[in-house]
N, CA and C of each residue as an Amber inpcrd file, in Angstrom:
protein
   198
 -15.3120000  28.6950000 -16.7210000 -14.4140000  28.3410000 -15.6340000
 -13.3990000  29.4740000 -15.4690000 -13.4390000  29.6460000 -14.0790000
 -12.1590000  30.9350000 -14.0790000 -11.0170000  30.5690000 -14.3980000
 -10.0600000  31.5200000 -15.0780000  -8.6580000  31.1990000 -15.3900000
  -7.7200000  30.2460000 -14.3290000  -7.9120000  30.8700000 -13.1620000
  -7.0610000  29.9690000 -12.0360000  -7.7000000  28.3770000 -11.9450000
  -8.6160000  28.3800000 -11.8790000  -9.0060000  26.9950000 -11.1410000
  -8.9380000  25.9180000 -12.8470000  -8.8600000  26.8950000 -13.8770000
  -8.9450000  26.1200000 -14.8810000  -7.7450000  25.8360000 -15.2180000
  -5.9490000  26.2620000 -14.5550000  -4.7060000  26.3100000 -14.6050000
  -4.5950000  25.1760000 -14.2510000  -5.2650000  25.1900000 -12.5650000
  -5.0340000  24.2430000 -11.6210000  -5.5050000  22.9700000 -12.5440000
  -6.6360000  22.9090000 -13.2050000  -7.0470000  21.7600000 -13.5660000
  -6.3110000  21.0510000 -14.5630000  -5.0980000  22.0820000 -15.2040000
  -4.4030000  21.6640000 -16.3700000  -3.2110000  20.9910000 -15.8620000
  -2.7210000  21.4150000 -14.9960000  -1.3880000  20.9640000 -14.2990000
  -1.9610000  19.9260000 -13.2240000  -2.7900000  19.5800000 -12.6550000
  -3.2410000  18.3550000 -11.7650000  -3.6060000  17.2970000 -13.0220000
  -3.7970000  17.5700000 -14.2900000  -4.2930000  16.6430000 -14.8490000
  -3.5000000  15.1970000 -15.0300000  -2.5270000  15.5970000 -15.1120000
  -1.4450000  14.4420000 -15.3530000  -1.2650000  13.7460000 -14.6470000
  -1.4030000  14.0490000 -13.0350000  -1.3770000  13.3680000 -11.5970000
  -2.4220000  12.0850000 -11.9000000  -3.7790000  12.7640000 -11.8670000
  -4.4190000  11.4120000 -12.2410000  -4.5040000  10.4890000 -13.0030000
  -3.8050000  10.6620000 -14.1580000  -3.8050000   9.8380000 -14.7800000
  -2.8950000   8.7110000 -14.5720000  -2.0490000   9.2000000 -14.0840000
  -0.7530000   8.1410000 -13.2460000  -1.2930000   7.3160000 -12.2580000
  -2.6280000   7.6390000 -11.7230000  -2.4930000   7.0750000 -10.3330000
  -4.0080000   6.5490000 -10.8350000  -4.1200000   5.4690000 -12.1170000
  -5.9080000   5.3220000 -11.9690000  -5.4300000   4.1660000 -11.1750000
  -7.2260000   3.8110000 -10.5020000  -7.9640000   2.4240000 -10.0790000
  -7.5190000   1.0790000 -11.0440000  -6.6260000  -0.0660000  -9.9140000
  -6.8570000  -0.7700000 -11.1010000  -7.1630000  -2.0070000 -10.0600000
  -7.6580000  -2.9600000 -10.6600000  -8.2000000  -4.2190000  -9.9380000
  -7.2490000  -4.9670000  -9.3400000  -7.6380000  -5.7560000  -8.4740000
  -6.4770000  -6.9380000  -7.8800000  -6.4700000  -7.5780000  -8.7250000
  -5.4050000  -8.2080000  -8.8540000  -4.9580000  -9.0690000  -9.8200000
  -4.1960000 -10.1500000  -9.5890000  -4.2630000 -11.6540000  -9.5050000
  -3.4830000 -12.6200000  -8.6640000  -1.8110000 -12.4210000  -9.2670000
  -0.8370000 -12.4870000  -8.8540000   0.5810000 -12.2700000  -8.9590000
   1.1010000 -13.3450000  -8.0290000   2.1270000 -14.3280000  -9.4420000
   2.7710000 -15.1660000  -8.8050000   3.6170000 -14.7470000  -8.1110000
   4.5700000 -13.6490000  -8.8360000   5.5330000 -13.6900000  -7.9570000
   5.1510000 -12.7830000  -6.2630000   4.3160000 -12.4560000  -6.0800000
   3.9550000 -11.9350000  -5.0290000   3.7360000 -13.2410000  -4.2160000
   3.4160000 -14.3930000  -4.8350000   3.3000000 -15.9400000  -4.2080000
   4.4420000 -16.5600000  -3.9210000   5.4460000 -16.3630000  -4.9050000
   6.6660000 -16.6930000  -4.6740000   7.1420000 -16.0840000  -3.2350000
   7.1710000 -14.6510000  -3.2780000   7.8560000 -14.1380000  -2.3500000
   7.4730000 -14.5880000  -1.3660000   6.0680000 -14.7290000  -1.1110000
   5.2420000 -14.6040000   0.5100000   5.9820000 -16.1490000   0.5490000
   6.0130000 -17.1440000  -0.2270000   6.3210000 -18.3750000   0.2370000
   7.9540000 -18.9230000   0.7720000   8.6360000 -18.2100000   0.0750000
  10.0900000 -17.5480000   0.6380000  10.4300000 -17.2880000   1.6880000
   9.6020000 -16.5430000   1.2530000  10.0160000 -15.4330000   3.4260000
   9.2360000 -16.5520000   4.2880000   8.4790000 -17.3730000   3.7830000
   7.2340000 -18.5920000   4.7950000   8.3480000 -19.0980000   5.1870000
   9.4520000 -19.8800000   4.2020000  10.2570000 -20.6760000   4.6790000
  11.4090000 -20.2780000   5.3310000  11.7760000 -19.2790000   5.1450000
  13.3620000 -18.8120000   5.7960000  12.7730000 -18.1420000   7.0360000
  11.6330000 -17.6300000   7.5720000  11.2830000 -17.6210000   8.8210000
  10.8880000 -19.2040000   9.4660000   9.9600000 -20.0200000   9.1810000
   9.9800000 -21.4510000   9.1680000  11.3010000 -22.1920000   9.3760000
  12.2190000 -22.3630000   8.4260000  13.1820000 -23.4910000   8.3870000
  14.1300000 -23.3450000  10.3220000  14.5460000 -21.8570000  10.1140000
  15.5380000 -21.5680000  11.7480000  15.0120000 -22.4400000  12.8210000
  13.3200000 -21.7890000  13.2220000  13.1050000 -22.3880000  13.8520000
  12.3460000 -23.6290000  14.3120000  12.1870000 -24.4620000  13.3530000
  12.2090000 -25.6950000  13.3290000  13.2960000 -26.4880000  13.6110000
  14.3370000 -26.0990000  13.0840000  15.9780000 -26.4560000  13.3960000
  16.0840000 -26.0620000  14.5470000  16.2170000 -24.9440000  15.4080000
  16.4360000 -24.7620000  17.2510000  15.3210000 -25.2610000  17.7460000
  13.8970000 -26.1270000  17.0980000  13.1590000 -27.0220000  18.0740000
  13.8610000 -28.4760000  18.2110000  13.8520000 -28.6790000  16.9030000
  14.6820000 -30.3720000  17.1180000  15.7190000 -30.5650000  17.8550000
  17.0770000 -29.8460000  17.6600000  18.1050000 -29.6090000  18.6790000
  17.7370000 -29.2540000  19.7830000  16.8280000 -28.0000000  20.0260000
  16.8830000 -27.8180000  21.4420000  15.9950000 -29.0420000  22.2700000
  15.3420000 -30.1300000  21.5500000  14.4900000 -31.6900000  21.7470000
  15.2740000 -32.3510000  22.0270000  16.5680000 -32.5060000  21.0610000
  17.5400000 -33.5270000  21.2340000  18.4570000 -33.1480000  22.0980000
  18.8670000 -32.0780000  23.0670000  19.8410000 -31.4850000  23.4340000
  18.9220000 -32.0320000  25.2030000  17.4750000 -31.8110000  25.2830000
  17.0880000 -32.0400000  26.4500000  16.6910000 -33.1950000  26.7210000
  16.7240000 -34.3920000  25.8310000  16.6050000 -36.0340000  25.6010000
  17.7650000 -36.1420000  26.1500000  19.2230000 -35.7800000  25.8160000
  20.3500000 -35.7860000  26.2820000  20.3960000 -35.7150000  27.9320000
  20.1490000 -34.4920000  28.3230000  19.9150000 -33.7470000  29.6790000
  19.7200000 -35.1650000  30.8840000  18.5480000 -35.3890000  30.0880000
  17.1820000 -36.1480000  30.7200000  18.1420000 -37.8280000  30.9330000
  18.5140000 -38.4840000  29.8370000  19.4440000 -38.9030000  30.1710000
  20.5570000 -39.4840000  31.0090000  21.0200000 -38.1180000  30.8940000
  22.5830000 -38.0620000  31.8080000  21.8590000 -38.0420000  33.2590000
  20.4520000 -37.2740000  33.4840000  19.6490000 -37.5660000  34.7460000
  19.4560000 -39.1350000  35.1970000  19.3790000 -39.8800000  34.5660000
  18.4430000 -40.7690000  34.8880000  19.6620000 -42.1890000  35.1100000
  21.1180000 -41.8330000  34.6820000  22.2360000 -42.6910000  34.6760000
  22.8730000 -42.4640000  36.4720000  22.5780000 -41.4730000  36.8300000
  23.0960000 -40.6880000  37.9930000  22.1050000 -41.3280000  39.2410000
């Protein structure tokens, strides 16, 4: 092997080894999180459907007294 490409191969070596293949692997807390963020995007707007339900029951209402 020529000197250069055999340098190169000494100083890249370490790179790969940092970066092997490794399998999926199930992770709770990666379950945790996704289910977290499910609910704090979830909870808002479920809350501005009911109000904005009960706010036009109201509406509807005050229509129908008139």
């Amino acid at each position: 092997m020529r000197p250069a490409v055999h340098a190169s191969f000494l100083r890249n070596r370490g790179l790969h080894q940092k970066r092997r293949k490794r399998t999926h692997v199930f992770s709770p807390l990666r379950l945790v999180i996704l289910v977290v963020s499910g609910v704090l995007l979830f909870i808002p707007g479920l809350v501005l459907t009911i109000v904005g339900l009960q706010n036009q029951g109201a509406v509807l209402d005050r229509l129908q007294e008139v």
